[in-house]
Backbone and ligand atoms as CSV (ligand in chain L), in Angstrom:
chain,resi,resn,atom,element,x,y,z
A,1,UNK,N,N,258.357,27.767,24.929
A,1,UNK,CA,C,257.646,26.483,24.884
A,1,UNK,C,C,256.215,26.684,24.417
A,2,UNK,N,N,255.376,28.011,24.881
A,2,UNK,CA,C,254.166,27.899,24.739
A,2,UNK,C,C,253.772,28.167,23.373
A,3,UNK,N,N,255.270,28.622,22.643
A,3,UNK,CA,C,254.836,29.369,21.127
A,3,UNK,C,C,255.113,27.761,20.334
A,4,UNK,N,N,255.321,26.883,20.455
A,4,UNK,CA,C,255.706,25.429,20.052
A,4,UNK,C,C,254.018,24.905,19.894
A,5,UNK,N,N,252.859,25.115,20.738
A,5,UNK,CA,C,251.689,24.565,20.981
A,5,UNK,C,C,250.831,24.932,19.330
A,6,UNK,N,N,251.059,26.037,18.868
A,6,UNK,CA,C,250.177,26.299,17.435
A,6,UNK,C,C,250.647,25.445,16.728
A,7,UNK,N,N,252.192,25.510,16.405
A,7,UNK,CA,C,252.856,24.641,15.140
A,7,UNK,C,C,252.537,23.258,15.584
A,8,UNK,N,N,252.717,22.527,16.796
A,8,UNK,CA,C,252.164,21.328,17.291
A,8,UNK,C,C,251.003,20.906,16.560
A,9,UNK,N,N,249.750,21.739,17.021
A,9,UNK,CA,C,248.448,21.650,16.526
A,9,UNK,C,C,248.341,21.618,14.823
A,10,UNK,N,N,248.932,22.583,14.074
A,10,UNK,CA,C,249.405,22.312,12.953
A,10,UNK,C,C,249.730,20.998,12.299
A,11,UNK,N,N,250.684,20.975,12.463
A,11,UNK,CA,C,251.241,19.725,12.084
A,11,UNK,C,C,250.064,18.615,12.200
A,12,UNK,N,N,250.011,18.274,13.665
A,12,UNK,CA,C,249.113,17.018,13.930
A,12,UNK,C,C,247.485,17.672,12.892
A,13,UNK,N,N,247.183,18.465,12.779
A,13,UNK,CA,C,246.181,18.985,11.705
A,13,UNK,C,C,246.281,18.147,10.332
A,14,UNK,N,N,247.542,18.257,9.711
A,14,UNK,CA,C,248.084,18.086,8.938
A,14,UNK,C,C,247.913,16.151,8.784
A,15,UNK,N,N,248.830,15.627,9.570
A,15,UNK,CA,C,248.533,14.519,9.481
A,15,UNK,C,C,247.260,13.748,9.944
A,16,UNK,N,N,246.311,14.476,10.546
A,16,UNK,CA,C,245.062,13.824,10.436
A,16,UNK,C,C,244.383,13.982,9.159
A,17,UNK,N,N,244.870,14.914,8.280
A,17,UNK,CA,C,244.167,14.689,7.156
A,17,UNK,C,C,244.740,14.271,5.939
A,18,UNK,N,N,245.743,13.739,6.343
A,18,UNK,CA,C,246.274,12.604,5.194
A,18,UNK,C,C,245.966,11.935,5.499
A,19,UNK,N,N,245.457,11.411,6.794
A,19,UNK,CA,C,244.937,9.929,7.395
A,19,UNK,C,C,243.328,9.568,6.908
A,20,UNK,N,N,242.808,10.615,6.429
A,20,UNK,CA,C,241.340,10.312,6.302
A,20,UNK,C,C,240.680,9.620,5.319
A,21,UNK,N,N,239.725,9.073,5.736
A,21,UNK,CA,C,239.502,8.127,4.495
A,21,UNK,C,C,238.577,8.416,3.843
A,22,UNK,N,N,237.986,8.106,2.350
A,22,UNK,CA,C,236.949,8.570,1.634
A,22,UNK,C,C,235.796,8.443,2.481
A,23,UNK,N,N,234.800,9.774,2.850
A,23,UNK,CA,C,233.191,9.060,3.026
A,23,UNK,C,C,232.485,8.347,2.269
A,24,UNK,N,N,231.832,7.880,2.823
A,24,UNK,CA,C,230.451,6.715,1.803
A,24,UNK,C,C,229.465,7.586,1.675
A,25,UNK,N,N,228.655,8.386,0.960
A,25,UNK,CA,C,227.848,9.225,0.786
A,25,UNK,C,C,227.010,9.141,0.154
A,26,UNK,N,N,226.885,7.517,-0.225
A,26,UNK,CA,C,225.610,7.273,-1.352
A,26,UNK,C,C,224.427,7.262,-0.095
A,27,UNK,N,N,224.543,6.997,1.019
A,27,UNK,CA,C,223.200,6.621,1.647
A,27,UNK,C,C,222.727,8.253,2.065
A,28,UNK,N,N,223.496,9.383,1.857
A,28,UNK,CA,C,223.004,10.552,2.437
A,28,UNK,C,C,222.645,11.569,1.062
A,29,UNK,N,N,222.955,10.913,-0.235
A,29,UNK,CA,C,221.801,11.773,-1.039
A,29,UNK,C,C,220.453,11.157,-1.638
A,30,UNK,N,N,219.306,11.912,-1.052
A,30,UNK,CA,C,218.384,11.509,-1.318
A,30,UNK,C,C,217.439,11.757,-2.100
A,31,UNK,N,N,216.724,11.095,-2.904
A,31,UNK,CA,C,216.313,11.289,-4.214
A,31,UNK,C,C,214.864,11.862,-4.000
A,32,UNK,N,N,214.648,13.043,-4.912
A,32,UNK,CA,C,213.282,13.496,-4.598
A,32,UNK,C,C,213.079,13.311,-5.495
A,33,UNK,N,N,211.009,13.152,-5.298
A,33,UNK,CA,C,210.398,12.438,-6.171
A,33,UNK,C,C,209.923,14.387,-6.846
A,34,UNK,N,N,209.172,14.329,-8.205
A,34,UNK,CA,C,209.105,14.979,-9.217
A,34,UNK,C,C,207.519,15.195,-9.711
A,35,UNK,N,N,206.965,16.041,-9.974
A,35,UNK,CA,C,205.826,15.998,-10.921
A,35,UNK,C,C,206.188,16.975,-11.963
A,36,UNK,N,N,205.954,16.156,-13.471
A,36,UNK,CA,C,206.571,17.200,-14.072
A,36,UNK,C,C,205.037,17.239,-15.470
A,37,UNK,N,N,204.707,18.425,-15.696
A,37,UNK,CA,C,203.372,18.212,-16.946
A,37,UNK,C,C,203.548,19.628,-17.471
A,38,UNK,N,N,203.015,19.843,-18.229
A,38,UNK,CA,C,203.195,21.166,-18.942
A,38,UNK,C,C,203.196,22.487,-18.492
A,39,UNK,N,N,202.915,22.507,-17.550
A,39,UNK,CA,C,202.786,23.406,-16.909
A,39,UNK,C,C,204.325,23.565,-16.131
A,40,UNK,N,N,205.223,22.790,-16.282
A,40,UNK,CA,C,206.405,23.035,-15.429
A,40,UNK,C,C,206.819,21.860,-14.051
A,41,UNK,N,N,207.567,22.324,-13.416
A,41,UNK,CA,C,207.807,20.769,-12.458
A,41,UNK,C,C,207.672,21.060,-11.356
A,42,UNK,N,N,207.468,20.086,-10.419
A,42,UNK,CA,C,206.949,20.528,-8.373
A,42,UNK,C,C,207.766,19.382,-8.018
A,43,UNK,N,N,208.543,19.820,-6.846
A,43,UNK,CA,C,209.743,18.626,-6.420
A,43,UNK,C,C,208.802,18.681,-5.224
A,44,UNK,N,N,209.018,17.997,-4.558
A,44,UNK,CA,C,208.987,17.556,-2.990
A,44,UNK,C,C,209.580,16.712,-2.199
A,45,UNK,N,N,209.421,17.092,-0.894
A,45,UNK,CA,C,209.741,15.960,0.456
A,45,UNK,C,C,209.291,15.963,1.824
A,46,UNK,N,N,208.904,15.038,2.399
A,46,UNK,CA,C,207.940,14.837,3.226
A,46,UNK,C,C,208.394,14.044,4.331
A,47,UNK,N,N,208.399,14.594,5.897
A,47,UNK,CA,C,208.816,13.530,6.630
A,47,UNK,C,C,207.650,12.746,6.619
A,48,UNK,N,N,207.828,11.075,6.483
A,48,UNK,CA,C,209.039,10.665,7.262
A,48,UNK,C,C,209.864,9.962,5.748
A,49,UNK,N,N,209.106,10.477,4.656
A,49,UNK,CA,C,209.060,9.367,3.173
A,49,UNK,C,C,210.898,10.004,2.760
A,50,UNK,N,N,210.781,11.102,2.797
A,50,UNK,CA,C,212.515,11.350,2.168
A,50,UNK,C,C,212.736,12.435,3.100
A,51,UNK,N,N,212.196,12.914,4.712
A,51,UNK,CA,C,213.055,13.596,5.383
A,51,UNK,C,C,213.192,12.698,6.439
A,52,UNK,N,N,214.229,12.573,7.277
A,52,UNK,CA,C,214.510,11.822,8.419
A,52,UNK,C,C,213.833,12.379,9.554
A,53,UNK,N,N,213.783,14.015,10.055
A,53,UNK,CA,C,213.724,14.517,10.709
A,53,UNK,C,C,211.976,15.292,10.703
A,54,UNK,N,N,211.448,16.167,11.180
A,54,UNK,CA,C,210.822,17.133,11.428
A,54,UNK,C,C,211.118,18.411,11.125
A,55,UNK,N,N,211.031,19.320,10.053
A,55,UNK,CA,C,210.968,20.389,10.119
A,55,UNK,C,C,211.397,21.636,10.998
A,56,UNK,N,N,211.734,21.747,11.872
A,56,UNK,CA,C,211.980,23.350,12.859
A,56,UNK,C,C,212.197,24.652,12.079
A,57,UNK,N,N,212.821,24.916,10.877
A,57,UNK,CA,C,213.766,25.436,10.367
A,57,UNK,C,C,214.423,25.902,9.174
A,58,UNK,N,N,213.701,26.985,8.015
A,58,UNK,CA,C,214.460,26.967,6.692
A,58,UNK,C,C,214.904,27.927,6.605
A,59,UNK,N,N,216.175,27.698,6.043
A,59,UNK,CA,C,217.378,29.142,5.738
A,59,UNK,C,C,217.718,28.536,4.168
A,60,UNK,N,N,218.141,29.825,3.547
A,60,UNK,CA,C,218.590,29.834,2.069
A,60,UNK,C,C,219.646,30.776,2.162
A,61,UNK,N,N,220.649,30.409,1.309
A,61,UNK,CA,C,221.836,31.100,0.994
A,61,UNK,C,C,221.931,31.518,-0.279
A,62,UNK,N,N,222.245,32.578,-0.623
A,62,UNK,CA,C,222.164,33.111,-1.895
A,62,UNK,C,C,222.806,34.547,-2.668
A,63,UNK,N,N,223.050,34.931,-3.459
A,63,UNK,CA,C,224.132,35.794,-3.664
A,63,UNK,C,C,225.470,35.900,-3.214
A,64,UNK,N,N,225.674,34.059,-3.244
A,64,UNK,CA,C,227.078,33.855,-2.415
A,64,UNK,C,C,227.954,34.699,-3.748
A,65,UNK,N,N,229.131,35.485,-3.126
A,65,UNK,CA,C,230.000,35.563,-4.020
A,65,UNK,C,C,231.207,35.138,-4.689
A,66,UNK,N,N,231.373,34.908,-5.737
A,66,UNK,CA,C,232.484,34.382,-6.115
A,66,UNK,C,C,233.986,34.218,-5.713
A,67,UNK,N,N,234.291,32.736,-5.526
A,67,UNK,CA,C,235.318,32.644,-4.595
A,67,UNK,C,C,234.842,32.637,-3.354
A,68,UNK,N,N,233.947,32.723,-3.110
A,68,UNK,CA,C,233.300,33.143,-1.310
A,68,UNK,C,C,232.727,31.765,-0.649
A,69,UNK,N,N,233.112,31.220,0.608
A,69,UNK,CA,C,233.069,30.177,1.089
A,69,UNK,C,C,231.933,30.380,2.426
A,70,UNK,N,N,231.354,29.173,2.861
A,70,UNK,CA,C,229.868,29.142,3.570
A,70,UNK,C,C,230.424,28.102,4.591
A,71,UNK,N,N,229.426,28.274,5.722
A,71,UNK,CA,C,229.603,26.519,6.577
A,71,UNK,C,C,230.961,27.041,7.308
A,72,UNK,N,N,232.176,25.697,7.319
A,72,UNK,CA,C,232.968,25.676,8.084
A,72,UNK,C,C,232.821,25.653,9.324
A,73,UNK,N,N,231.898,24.504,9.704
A,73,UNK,CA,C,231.366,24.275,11.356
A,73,UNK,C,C,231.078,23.132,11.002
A,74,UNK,N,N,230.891,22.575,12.346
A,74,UNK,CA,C,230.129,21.236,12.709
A,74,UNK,C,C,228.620,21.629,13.994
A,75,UNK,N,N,227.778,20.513,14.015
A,75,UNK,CA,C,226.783,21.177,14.951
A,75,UNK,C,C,226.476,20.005,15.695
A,76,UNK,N,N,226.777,19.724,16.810
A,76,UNK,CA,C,226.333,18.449,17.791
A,76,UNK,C,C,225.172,18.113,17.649
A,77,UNK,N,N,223.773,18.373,17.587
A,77,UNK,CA,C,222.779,17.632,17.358
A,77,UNK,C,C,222.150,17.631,16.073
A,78,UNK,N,N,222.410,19.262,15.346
A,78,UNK,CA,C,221.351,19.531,14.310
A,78,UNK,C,C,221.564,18.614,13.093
A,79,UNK,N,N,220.376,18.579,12.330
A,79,UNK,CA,C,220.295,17.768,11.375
A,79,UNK,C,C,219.973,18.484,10.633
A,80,UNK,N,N,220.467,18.345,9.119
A,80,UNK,CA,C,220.033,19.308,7.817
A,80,UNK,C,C,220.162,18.514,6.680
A,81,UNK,N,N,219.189,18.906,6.000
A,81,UNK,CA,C,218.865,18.551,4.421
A,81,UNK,C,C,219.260,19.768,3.773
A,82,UNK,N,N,220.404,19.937,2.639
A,82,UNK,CA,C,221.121,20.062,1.815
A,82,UNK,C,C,220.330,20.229,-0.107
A,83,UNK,N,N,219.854,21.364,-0.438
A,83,UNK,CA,C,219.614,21.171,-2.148
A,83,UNK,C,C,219.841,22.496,-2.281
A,84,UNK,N,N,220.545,22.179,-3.565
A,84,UNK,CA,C,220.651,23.182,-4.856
A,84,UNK,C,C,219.645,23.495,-5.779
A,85,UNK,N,N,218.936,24.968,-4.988
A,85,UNK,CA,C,217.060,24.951,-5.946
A,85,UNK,C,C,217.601,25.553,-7.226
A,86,UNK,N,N,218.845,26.358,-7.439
A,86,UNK,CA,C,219.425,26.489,-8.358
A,86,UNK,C,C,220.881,26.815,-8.433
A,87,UNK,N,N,221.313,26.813,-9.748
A,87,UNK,CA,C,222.864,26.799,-10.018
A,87,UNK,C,C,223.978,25.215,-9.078
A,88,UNK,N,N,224.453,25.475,-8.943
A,88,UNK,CA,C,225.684,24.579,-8.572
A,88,UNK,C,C,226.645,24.705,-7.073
A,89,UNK,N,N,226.865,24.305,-6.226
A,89,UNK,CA,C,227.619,24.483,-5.395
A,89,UNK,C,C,228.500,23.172,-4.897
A,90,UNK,N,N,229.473,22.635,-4.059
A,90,UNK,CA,C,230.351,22.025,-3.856
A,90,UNK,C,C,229.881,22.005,-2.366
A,91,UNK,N,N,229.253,21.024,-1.514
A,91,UNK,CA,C,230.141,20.684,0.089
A,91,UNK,C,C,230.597,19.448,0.181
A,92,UNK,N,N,231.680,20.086,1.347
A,92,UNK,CA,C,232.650,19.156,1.873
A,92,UNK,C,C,232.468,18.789,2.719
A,93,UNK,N,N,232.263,17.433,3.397
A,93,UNK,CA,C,231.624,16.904,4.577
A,93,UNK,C,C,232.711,16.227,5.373
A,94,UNK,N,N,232.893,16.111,6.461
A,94,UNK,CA,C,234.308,15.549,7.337
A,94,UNK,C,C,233.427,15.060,8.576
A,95,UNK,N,N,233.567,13.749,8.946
A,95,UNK,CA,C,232.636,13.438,10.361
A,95,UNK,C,C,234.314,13.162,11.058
A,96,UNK,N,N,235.303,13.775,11.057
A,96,UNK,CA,C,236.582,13.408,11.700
A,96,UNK,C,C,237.373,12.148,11.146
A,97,UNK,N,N,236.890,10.866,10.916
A,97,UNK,CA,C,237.486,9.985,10.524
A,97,UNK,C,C,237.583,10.017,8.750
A,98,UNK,N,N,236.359,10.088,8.253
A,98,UNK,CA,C,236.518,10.408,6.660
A,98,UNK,C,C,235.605,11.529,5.959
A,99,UNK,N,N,235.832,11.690,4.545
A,99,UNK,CA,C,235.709,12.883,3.812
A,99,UNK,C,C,235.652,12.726,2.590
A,100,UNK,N,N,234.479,13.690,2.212
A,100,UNK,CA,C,234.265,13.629,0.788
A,100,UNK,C,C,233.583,15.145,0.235
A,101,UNK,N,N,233.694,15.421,-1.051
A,101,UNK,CA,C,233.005,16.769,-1.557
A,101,UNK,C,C,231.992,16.271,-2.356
A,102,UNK,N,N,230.886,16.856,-2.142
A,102,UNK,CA,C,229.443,16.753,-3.259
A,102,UNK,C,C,229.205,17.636,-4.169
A,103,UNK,N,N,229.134,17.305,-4.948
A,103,UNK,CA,C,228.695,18.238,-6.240
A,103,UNK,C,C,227.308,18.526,-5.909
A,104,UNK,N,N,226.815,19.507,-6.010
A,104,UNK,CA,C,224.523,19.346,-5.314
A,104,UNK,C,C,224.498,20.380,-6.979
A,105,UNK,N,N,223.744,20.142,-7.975
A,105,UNK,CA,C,223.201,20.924,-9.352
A,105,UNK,C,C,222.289,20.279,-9.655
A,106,UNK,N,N,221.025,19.726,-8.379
A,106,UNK,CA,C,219.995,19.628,-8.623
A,106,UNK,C,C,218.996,19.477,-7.898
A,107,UNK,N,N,217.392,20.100,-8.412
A,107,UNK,CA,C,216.855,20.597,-7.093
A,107,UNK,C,C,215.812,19.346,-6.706
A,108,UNK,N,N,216.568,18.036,-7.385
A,108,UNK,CA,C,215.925,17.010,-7.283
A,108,UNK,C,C,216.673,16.176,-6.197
A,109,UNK,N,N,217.798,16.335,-5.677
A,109,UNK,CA,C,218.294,15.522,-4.665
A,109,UNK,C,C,218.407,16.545,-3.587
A,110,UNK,N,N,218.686,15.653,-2.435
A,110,UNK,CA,C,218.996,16.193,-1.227
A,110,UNK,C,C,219.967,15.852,-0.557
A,111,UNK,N,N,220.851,16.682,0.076
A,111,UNK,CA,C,222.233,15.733,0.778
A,111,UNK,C,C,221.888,16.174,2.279
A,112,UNK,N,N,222.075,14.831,2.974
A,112,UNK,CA,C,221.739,14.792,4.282
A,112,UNK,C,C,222.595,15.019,5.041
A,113,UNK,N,N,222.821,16.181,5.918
A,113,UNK,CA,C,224.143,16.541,6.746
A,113,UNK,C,C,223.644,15.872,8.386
A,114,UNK,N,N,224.399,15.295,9.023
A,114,UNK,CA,C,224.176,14.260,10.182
A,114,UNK,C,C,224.765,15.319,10.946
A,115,UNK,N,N,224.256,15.496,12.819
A,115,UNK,CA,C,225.192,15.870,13.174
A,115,UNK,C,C,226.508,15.454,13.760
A,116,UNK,N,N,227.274,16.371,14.228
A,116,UNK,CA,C,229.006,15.707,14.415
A,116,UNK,C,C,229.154,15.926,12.766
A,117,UNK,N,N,228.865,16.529,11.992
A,117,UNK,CA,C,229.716,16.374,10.512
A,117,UNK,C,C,229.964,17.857,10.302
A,118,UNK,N,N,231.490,18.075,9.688
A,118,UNK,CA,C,232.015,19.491,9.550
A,118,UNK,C,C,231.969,19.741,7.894
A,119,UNK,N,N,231.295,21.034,7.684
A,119,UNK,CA,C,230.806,20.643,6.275
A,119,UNK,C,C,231.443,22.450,5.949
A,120,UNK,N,N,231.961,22.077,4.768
A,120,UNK,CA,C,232.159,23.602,4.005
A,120,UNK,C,C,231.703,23.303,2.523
A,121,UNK,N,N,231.344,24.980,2.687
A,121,UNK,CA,C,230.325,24.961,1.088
A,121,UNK,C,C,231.040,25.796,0.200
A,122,UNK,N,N,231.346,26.011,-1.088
A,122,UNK,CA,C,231.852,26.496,-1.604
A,122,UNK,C,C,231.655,26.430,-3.816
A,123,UNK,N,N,232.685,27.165,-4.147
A,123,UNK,CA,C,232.279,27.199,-5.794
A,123,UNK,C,C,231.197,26.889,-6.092
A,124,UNK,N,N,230.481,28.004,-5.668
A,124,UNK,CA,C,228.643,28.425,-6.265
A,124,UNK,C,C,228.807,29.315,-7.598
A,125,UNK,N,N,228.262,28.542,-8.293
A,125,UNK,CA,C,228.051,28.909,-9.100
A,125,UNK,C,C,227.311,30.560,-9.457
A,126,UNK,N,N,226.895,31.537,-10.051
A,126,UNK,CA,C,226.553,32.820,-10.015
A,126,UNK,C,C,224.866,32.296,-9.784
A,127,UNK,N,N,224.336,33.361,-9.280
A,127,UNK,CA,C,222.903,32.830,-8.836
A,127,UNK,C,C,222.621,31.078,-8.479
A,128,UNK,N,N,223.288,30.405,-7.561
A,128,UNK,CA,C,223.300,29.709,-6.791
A,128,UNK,C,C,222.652,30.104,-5.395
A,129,UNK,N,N,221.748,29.002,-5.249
A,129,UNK,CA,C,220.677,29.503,-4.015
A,129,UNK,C,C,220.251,27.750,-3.347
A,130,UNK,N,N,221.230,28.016,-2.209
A,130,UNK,CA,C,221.756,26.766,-1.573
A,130,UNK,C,C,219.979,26.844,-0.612
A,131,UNK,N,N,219.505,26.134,-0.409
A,131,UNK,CA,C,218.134,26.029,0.162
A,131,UNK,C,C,218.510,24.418,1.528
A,132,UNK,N,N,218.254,25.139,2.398
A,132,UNK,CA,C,218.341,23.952,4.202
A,132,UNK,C,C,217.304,24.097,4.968
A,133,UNK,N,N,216.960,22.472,5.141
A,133,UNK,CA,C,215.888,21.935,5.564
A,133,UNK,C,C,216.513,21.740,7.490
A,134,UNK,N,N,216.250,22.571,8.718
A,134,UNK,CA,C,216.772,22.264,9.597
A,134,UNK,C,C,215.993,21.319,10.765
A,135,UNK,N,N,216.790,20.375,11.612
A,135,UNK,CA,C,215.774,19.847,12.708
A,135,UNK,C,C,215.253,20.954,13.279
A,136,UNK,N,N,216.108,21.709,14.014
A,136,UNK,CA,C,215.859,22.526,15.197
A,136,UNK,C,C,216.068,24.310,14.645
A,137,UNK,N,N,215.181,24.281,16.086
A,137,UNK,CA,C,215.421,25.433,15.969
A,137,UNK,C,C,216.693,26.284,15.644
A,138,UNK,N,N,217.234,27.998,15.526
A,138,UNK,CA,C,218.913,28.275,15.654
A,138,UNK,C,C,219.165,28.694,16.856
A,139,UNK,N,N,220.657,27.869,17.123
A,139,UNK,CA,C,220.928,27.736,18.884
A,139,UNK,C,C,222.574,27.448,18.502
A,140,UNK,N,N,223.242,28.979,18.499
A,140,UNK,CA,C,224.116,28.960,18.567
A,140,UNK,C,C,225.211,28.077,19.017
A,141,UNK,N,N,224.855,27.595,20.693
A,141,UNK,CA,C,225.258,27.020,21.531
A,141,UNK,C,C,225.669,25.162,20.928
A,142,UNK,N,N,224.874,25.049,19.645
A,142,UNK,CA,C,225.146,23.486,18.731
A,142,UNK,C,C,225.806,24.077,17.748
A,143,UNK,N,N,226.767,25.127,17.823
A,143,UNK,CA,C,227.603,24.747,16.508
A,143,UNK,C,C,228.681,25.177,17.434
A,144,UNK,N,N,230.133,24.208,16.502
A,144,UNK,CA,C,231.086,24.293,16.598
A,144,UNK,C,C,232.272,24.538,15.695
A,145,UNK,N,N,232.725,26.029,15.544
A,145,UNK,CA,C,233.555,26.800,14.903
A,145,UNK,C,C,234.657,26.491,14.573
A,146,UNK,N,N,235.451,25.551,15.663
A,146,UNK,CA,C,236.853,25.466,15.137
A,146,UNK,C,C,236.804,24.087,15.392
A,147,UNK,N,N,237.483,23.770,13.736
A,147,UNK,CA,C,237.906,22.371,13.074
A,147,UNK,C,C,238.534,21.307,14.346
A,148,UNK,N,N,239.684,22.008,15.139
A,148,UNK,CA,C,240.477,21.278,16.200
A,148,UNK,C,C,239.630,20.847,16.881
A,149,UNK,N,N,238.337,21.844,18.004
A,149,UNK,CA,C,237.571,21.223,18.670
A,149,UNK,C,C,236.827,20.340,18.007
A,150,UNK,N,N,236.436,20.491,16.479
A,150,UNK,CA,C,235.228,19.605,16.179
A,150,UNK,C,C,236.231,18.092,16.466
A,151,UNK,N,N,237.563,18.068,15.997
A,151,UNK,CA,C,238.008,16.873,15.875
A,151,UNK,C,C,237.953,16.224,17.403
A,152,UNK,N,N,238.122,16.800,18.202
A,152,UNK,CA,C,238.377,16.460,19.708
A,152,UNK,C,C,236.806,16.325,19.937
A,153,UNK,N,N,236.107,16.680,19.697
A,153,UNK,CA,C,234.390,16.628,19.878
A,153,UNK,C,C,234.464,14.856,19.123
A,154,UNK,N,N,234.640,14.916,17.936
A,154,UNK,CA,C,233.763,14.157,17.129
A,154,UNK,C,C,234.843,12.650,17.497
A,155,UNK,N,N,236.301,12.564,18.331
A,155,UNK,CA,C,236.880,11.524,18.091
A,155,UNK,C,C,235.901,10.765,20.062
A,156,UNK,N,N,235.919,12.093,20.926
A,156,UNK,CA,C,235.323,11.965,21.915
A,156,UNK,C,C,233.984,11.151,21.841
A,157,UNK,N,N,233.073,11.309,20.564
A,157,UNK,CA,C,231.761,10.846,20.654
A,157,UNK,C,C,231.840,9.531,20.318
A,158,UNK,N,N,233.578,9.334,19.432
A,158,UNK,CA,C,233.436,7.698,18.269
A,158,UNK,C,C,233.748,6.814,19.843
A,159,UNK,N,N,234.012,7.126,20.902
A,159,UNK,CA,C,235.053,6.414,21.776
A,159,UNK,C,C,233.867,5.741,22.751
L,1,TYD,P1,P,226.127,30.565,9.700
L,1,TYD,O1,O,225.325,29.364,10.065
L,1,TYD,O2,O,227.491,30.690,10.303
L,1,TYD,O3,O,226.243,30.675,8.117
L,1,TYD,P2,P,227.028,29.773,7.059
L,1,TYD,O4,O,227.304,28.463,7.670
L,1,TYD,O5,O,226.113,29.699,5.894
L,1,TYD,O6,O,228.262,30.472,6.660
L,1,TYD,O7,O,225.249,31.849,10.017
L,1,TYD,C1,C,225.670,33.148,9.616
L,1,TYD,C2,C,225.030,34.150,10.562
L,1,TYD,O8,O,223.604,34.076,10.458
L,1,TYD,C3,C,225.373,33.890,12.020
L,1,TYD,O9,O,225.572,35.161,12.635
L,1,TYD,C4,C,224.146,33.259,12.596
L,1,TYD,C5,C,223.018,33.796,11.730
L,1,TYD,N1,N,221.934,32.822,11.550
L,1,TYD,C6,C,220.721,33.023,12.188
L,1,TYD,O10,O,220.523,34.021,12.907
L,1,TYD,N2,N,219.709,32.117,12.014
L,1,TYD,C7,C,219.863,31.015,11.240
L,1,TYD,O11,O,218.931,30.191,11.101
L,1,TYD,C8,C,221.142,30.791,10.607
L,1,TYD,C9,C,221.386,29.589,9.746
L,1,TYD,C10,C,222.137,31.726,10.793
């Protein structure tokens, strides 16, 4: 009986994600403003004008390797801003009910990751250098590793 509980979980895996519906993701990329003169270009962002949050926190990812995948968590409170300072990368964002993938190949937008959202990063381009803007400090204890709990987390919070 107890070897029945994985394939269970499986399955119902399975049909929650035929059930999901497209995310709306226009309100979470955000447009940075530009100075651009001969000298070359300066992006920026500034709470509160295009960051939601406060600062705690910057990590960069980089020399991802090909074929090589990032993320695959969700984080109960943290909040992150999302840009591609160069090359190209793909995330996939899932808040449990719906889902969508972003293209990020520019170091002029920003994609806003909420928390409760399970995000995987992936097909980076060669010298791709994923750059995150975090609320908080790093505290292990706000992320959550496996997809099943995030779903049981994130259907717990809609209720
Ligand atoms: P993780 O967030 O899992 O990376 P990714 O989502 O990009 O695949 O972090 C990878 C490792 O780095 C993990 O052991 C935690 C550590 N880490 C820190 O120590 N501080 C940080 O700010 C971050 C983001 C990660």
């Amino acid at each position: 009986m107890l070897s029945l509980i994985p394939l269970y979980s499986a399955i119902q895996l399975c049909v929650d994600n035929l059930a999901m519906k497209p995310m709306n993701t226009t309100e979470l990329l955000i447009d940075l403003p530009g100075v651009i003169d001969s000298r070359g270009e300066l992006c920026f962002l500034q709470y509160p004008d295009q960051l939601p949050f406060q600062v705690n926190r910057v990590y960069y990812l980089y020399n991802v390797g090909t074929g090589m995948q990032r993320g695959a968590h969700a984080h109960r409170e943290l909040q992150q801003v999302m840009i591609a300072l160069n090359g190209a990368f793909d995330v996939l964002l899932d808040d449990g009910t719906s889902r969508n993938t972003i293209h990020l190949d520019s170091c002029y937008t920003g994609l806003l990751i909420n928390k409760m959202v399970w995000r995987e990063m992936a097909n980076f381009t060669p010298g791709a250098i994923c750059l995150v803007l975090a609320s908080m400090r790093y505290d292990e204890s706000d992320y959550i590793r496996n997809y099943n709990d995030f779903l049981a987390a994130a259907r717990d919070a809609q209720q």
